[in-house]
C-alpha positions in Angstrom: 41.2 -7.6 -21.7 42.0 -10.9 -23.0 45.7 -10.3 -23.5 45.9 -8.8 -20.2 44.1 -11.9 -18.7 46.7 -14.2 -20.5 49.6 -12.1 -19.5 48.5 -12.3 -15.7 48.2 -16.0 -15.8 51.6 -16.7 -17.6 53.0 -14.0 -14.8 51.6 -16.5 -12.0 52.9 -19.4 -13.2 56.5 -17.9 -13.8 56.1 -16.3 -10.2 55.0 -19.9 -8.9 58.0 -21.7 -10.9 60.8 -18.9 -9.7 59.4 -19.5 -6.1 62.3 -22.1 -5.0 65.0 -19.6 -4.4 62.5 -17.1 -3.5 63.0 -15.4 0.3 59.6 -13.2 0.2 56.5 -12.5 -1.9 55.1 -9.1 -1.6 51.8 -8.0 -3.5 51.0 -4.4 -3.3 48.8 -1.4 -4.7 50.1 2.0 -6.4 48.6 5.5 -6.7 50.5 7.8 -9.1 51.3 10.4 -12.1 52.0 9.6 -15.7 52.8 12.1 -18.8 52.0 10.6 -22.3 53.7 11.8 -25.8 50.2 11.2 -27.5 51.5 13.8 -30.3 49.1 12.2 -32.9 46.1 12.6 -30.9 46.9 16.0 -29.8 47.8 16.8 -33.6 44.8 15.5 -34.7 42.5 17.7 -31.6 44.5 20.7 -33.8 43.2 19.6 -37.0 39.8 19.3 -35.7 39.8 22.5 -33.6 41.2 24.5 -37.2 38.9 22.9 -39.6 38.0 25.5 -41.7 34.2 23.9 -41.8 34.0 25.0 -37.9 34.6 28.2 -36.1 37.7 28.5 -33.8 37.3 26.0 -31.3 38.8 26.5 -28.0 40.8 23.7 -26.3 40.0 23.1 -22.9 41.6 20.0 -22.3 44.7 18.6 -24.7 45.5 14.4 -23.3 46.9 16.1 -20.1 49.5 14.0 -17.6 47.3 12.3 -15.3 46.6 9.7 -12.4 47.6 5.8 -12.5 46.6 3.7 -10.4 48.4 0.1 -10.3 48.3 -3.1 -8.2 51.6 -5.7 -8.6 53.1 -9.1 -7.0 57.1 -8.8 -6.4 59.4 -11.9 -5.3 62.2 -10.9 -3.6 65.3 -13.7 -4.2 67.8 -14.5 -1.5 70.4 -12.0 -3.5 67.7 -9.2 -3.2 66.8 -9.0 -6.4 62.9 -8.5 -7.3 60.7 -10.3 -10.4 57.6 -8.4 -10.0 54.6 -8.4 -12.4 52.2 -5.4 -12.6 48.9 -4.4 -14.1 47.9 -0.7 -13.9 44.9 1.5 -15.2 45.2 5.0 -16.7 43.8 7.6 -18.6 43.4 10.8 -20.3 41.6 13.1 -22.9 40.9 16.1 -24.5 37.5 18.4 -25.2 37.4 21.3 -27.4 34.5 23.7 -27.9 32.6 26.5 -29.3 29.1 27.8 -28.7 27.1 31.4 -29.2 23.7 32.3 -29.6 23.6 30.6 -32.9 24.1 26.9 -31.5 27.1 25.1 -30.4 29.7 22.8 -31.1 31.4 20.0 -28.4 34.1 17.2 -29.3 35.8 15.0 -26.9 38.2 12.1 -26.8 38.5 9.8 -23.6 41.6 7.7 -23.9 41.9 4.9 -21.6 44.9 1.8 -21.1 45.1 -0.8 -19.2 48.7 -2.3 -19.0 50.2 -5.2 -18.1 53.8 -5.5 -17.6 56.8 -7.5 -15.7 60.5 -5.7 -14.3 63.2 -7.3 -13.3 64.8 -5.4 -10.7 68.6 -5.2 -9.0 69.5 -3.9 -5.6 70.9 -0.6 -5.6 71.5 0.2 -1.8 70.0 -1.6 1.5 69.7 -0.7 5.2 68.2 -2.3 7.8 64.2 -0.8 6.9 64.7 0.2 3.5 66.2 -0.8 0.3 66.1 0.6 -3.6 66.7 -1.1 -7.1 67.0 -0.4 -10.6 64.8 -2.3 -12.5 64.1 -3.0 -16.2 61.1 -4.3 -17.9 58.2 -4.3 -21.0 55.0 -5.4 -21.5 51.7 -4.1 -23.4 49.3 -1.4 -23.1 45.6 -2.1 -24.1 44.4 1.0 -25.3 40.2 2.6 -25.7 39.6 6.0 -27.6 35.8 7.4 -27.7 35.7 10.1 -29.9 32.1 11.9 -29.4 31.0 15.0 -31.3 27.7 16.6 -30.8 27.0 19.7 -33.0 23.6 22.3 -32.5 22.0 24.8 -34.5 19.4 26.9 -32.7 16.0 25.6 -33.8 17.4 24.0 -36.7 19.5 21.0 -36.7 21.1 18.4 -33.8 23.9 15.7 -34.6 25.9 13.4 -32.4 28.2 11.1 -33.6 30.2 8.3 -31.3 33.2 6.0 -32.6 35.4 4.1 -30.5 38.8 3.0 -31.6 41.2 0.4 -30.1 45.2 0.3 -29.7 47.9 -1.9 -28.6 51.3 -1.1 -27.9 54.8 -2.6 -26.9 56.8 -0.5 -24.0 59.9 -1.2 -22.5 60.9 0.7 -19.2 63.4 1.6 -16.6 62.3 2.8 -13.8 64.2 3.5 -9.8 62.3 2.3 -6.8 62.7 2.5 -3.0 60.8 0.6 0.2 60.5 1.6 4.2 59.8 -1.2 6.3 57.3 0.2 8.5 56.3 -3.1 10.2 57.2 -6.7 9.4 53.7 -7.2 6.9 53.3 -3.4 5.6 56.4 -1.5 3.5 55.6 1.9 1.8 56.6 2.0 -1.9 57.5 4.4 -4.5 59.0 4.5 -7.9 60.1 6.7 -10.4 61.2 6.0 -14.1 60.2 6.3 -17.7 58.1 4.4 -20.1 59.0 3.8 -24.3 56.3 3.0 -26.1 56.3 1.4 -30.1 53.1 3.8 -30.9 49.7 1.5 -32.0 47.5 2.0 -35.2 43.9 3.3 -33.3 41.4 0.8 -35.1 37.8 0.7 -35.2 36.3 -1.4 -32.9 33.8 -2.3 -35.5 36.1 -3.5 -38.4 40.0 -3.9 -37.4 40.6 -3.4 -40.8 39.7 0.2 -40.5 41.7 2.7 -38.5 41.7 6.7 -37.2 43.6 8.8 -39.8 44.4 12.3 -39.7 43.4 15.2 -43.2 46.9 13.5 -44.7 45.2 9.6 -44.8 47.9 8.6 -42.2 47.2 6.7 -39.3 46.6 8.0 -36.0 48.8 6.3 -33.5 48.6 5.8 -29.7 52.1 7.0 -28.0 51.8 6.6 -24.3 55.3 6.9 -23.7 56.6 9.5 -20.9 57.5 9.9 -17.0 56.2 7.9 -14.7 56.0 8.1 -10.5 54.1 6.2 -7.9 53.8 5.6 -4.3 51.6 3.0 -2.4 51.9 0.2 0.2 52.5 -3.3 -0.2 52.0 -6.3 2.6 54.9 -9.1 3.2 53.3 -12.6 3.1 
């Protein structure tokens, strides 16, 4: 939270520098879809879901593509182009499971990012009410994993165990957007492009010096790289 904090405050102060040969501020809110690599994570769900301890777990979730939601600030210079700074949410996870008369046994991850970023972005084509650009751009991706596993035996034994682990990643993006002027203050938005990430070590929150590895004492990494689309409004000031 603290690096996100610092990267929104240096984002300001660039915005509020660049502002001279600026021709219009816009700030704005984003709803969309995002599909993360994650193949550690879902190679280590495997690993658990095979242990030969544990019965044949079924998967019933594996770090699915899911919602983003996203809020930015975009200056628009007097040759069209855009700086705009970001920060978005997102979020996935994965539950397996098995359970008979004998007991049961439940495992879940919850992976959650929160990202802050900047894109510089060119003008593609322009009409009177609409406009798009290509833009290009990187920041980082905080990153939370809970990992919770509760196991039962009938009228014999209960556990529950919960870790959480911690990630941060590098990304670098491209991404195509598009604007409709619907009235001088309000523009629809949308974007589509796709994310890199450098994957992050998942450390314990507890002691940094520890860190999530899979049965072959490797690390467990955080990939969230993968497509990424969004629509949303934004209002002219």
């Amino acid at each position: 939270m603290r690096k996100a904090l610092a990267s929104l405050i240096a984002s300001l102060i660039l915005i509020t520098s660049y502002q001279s040969s600026a021709q219009e501020l816009k700030a704005g809110i984003y709803g969309g879809y995002g599909s993360y690599n994650l193949k550690d994570l879902k190679a280590f769900q495997d690993e658990i879901s095979n242990h030969p301890n544990l019965p044949p777990l079924s998967q019933t979730a594996s770090f699915p593509g899911y919602l983003t939601y996203s809020g930015f600030l975009a200056l628009t210079t007097k040759d069209f182009s855009q700086l705009l700074f970001d920060i978005s949410y997102q979020y996935t996870g994965a539950r397996s499971f098995y359970g008979d008369y004998s007991g049961y046994y439940r495992m879940s991850m919850q992976l959650k990012g929160l990202r802050t970023g900047m894109q510089y972005r060119i003008p593609v084509s322009r009409g009177e009410r609409w406009g798009s650009h290509f833009g290009v751009g990187g920041g980082t991706t905080s990153g939370w994993l809970r990992f919770d596993e509760n196991l039962e035996i009938t009228g014999a034994e209960e556990f529950s165990e919960n870790l959480s682990f911690v990630a941060l990643n590098f990304f670098g993006e491209a991404a195509l957007s598009g604007y409709y002027q619907l009235t001088d203050k309000i523009s629809l938005e949308m974007l589509a492009g796709y994310e890199y990430n450098i994957p992050g070590r998942l450390k314990w929150s507890e002691n940094k010096k520890a860190y999530l590895q899979n049965q072959e004492k490797q690390p467990v990494r955080v990939d969230w790289s993968g497509i990424r689309f969004r629509m949303g409004a934004a209002y002219h000031f």
